[in-house]
N, C-alpha and C positions, 0 to 999 in steps of 0.2 A: 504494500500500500504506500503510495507515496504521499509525502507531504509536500504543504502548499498556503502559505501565507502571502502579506501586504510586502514583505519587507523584500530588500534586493538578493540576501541569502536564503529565504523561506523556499525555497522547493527543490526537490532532491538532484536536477540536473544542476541548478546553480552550488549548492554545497558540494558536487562532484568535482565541478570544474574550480571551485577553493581548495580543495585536497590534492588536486593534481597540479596546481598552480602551484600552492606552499610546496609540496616535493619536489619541483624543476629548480633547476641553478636559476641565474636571473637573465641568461639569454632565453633559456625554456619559457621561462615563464612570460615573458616579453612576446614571444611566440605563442602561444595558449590564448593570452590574452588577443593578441591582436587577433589571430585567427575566431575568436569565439564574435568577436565584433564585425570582421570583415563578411562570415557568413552569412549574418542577419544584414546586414548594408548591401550585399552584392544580390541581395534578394533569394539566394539559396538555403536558407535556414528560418523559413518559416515556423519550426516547431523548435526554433532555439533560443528565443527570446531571452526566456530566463535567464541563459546562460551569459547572453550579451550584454544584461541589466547588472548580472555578479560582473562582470567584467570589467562595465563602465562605473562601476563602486570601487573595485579597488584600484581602477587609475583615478579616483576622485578622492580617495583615502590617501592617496601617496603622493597628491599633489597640496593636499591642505594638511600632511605634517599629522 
C-alpha cells in the first residue's frame, strides 16, 4: 500500500528517489536529481511528478542553506 500526503516527501516514489539521492556521491546525485526533473519537463514522465516535486525540494533546501 502506498503512501500519499500534501507535503513534497509524502508518497512513496518521492521518499524512493530521497534514498537513492542521499546514497549517490554528489555527481550521482546531481544526476538523479536533474534526471527526475528533466522527465517530467521533457513531457515523458507523466506519472513522475512526485518525484520531480522531491526533486525541486531538495534543490530549494540547498539553495536556502
Amino acid at each position: 500500500m502506498g503512501s500519499w500526503g500534501t507535503g513534497p516527501f509524502d508518497s512513496d516514489s518521492a521518499a524512493d528517489l530521497v534514498d537513492v539521492v542521499g546514497a549517490a556521491d554528489s555527481d550521482g546525485a546531481v544526476a538523479l536529481v536533474r534526471e527526475a526533473l528533466d522527465r517530467v519537463a521533457g513531457g515523458r514522465g507523466r506519472h513522475y511528478g512526485g518525484e520531480a516535486v522531491a526533486a525541486a525540494a531538495l534543490v530549494a533546501a540547498t539553495c536556502l542553506g
